[in-house]
C-alpha positions in Angstrom: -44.0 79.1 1.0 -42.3 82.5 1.3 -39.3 83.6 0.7 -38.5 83.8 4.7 -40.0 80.0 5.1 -38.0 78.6 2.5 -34.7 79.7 4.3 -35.5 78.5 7.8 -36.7 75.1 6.7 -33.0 75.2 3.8 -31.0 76.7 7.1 -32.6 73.5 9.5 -32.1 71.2 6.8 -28.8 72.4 6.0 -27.7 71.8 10.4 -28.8 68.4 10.0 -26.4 67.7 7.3 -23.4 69.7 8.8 -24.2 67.7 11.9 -23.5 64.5 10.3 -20.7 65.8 8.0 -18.4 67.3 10.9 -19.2 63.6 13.1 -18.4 61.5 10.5 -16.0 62.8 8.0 -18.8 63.1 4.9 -18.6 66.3 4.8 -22.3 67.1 4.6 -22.5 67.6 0.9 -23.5 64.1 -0.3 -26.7 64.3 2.1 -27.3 68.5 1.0 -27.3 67.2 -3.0 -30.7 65.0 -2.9 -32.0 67.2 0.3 -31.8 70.2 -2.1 -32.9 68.4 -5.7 -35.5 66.4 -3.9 -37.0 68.1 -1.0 -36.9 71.5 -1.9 -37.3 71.2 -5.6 -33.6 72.8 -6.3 -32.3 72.4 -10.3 -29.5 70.4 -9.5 -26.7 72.0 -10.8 -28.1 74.9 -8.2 -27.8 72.0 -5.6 -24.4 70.6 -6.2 -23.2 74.5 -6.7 -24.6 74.8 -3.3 -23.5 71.8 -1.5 -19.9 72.1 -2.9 -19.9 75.8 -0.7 -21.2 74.2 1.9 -18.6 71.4 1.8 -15.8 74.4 2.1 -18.1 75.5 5.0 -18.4 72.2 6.6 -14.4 71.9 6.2 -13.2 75.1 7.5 -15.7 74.9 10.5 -14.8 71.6 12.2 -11.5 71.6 10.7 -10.3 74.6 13.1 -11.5 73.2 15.8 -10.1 69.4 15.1 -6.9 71.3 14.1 -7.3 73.4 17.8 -7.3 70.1 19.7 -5.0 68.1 18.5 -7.1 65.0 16.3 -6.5 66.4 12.5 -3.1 65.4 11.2 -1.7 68.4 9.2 0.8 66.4 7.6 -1.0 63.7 6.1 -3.7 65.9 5.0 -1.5 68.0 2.9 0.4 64.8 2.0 -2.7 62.9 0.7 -4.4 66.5 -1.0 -2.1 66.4 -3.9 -3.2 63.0 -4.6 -7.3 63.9 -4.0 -6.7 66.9 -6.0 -5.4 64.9 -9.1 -7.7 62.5 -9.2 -10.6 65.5 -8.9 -9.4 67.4 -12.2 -9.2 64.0 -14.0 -13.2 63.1 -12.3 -14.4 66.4 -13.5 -13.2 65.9 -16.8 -14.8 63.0 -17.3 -18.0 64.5 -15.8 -19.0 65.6 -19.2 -18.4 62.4 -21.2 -20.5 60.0 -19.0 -24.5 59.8 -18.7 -24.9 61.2 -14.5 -27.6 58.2 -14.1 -24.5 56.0 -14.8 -22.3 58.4 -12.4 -25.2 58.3 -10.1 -25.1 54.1 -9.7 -21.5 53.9 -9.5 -20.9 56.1 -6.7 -24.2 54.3 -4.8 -22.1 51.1 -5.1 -18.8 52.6 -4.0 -20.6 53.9 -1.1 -22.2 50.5 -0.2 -19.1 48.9 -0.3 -17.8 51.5 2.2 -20.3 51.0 4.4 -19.2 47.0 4.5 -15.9 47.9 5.0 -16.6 50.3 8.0 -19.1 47.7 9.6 -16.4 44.9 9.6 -13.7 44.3 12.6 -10.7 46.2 11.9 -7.1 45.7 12.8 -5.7 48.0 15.8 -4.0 50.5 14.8 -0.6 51.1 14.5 0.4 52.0 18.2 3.7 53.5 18.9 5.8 50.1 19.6 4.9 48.8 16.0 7.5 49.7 13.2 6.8 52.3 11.5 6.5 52.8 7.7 9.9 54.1 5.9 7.6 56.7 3.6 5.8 57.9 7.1 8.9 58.5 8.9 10.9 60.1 6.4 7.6 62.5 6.1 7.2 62.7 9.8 3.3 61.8 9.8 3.7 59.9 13.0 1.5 61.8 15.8 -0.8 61.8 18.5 -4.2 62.4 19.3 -6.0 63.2 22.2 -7.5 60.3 24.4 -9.5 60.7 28.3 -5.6 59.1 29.8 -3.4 61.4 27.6 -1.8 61.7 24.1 -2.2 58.4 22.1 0.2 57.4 19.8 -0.2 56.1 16.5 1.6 55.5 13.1 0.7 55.5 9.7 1.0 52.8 7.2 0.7 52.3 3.5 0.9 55.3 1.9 1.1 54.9 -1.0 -1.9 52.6 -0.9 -3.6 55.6 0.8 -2.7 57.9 -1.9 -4.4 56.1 -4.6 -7.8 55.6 -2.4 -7.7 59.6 -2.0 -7.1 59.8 -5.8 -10.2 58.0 -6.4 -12.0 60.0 -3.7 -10.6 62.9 -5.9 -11.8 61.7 -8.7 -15.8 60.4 -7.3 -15.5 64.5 -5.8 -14.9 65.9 -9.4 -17.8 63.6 -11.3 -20.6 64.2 -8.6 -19.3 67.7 -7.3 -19.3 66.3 -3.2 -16.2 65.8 -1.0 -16.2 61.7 -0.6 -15.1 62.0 2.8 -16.5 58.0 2.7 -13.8 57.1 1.0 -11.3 59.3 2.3 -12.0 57.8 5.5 -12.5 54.3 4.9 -8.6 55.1 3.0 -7.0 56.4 6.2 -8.7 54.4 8.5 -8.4 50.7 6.4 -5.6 50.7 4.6 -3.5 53.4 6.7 -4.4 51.9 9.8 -5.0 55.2 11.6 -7.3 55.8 14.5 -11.2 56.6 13.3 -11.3 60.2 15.2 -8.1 61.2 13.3 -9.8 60.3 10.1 -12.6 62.1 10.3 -10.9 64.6 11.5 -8.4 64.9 8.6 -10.9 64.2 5.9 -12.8 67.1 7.4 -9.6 69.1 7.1 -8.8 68.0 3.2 -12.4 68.1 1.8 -12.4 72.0 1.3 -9.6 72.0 -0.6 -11.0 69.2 -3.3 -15.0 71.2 -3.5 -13.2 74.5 -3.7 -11.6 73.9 -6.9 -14.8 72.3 -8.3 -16.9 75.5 -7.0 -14.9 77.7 -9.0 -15.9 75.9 -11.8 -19.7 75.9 -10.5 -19.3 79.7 -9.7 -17.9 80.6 -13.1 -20.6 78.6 -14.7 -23.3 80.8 -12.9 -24.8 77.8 -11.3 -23.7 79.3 -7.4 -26.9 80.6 -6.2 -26.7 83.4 -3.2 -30.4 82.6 -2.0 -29.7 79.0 -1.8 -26.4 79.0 -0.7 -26.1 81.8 2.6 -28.9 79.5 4.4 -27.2 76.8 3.5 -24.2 77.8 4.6 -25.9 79.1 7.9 -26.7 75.8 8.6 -24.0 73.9 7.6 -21.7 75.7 10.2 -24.2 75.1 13.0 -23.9 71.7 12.5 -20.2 71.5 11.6 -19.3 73.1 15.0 -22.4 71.3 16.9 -20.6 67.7 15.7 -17.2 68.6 16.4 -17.9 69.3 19.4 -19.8 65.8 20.2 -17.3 63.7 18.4 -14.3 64.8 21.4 -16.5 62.6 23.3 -18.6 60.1 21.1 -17.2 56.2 21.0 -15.8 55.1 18.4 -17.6 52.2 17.7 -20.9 54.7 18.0 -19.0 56.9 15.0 -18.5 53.6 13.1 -22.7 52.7 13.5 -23.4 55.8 12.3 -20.8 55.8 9.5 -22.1 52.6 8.0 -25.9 53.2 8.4 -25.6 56.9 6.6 -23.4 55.9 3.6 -25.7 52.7 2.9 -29.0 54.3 2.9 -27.1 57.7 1.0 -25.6 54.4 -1.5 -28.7 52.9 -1.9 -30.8 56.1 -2.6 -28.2 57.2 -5.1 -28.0 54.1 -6.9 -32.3 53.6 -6.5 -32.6 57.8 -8.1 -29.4 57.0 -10.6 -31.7 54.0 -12.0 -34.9 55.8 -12.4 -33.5 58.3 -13.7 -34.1 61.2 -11.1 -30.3 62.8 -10.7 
C-alpha cells in the first residue's frame, strides 16, 4: 500500500467515525483509537495523538452548526467544562501510574453501563411548567431547542450531580486521551434531565476543549503525526458536518438505538483488547 492508498482508505475510515461522533455525541475519537492501532497498524500513542486532533475537529465542526441552529446550550457547556476540565488534568496524571490494560477494562465497563443506561426508559424531561432548579436559574441555563412545531422548552436539573458525571468524563478523557462524550451525554441527558438532541449537541460543543489540552501534551511529546493526522482530519469533518446535518431530523429514539449499540460493542471490544493485552 502506497502512500496515496493509505490516506484515502485513513480519510474513509476517518468519515465513518466523524459520522457517528457528530450523531451521537462520542465525539469520534473512541472509535478512530482501535480503527487506527488495529486496522491500520498505527503505534498507538500515534493513534491517540491523532484521534485527540480529530476530537477538536469533530467538536468545532458540528459544534458551529448545533450552535447555528439553536440545539447546543452555550451555557451549560461552559458551565460543565470547568468541571470536565478538572477531572481531565487529575485522569492524565494518573495515566502514568496505572497499567493501560487495566485503564483499557475500566473504561469498557463504564461504557457498558452507559449503554444500559441509554437503552432504558427515561423520565420526560423537564418541560417549561416544571420548577425549575435554584442553581439553573440563577445561571440562566433554561432554553430552547428547535422542534418541527416550534421552540421547545426545557429546564435543567441537578447540577451539581451533572458536574461530577462531567468530572469523571474529564478524568476517563485524560487516562485514555478520547472526549467521553458517553458519559457526557448519559450526564446531561440522565441525571440533568435534558432533551437527547441538546446533549449531543453540547457534548459535541465541550469535547474540544477537554482533547485540546491533552493534545498539547501529545504534541509536545512528539507523538502528533502530520501524515496520520491531515487525512484523519479530512475525514473527520466530512462526517462531523454529514451527521449534524442528519441528526436536525433523526428520532430520537433512533439516536438512542444507535447510542447504545456503539458504546456496547466499543465497551466490549475495549474491555476484550484491555484483557489480552492488545492496547
Amino acid at each position: 500500500m502506497n502512500n496515496l492508498e493509505f490516506s484515502v482508505l485513513l480519510a474513509s475510515g476517518s468519515l465513518g467515525a466523524g459520522f457517528l461522533g457528530a450523531l451521537t455525541g462520542l465525539g469520534g475519537g473512541v472509535v478512530l483509537v482501535p480503527l487506527l492501532a488495529l486496522g491500520f497498524h498505527v503505534d498507538i500513542r500515534y493513534a491517540i495523538g491523532a484521534s485527540l486532533v480529530s476530537v477538536i475537529a469533530t467538536s468545532s465542526g458540528a459544534a458551529a452548526a448545533y450552535v447555528r441552529d439553536g440545539y447546543s446550550n452555550l451555557r451549560i457547556g461552559m458551565f460543565l467544562e470547568v468541571w470536565t476540565t478538572l477531572g481531565a488534568l487529575a485522569g492524565a496524571w494518573l495515566a502514568g501510574l496505572l497499567p493501560q490494560a487495566a485503564i483499557a477494562v475500566v473504561f469498557g465497563l463504564v461504557l457498558l453501563h452507559s449503554a444500559w443506561l441509554a437503552a432504558r426508559p427515561k423520565p420526560a424531561p423537564a418541560g417549561a411548567t416544571e420548577e425549575t432548579s435554584r442553581l439553573a436559574a440563577r445561571l440562566r441555563m433554561d432554553s430552547t431547542y428547535p422542534g418541527p412545531t416550534g421552540p421547545v422548552p426545557y429546564r435543567a436539573h441537578s447540577i451539581p450531580g451533572g458536574a461530577a458525571l462531567m468530572g469523571l468524563a474529564g478524568f476517563l478523557s485524560g487516562l485514555l486521551g478520547i472526549g467521553s462524550g458517553a458519559v457526557k451525554v448519559l450526564a446531561m441527558d440522565r441525571v440533568m434531565r435534558l432533551p437527547f438532541k441538546v446533549s449531543t449537541t453540547t457534548s459535541n460543543f465541550m469535547i474540544g476543549v477537554t482533547a485540546a489540552a491533552s493534545a498539547g501534551i501529545y504534541l509536545h511529546r512528539g507523538y502528533v503525526e502530520p501524515g496520520i493526522v491531515m487525512p484523519v482530519i479530512i475525514g473527520v469533518l466530512i462526517g462531523s458536518f454529514a451527521g449534524s446535518r442528519v441528526l436536525v431530523g433523526a428520532r430520537t429514539r433512533v439516536l438512542r438505538s444507535v447510542f447504545a449499540v456503539v458504546i456496547s460493542l466499543l465497551g466490549a471490544e475495549m474491555i476484550y483488547h484491555g484483557l489480552t493485552g492488545r492496547l
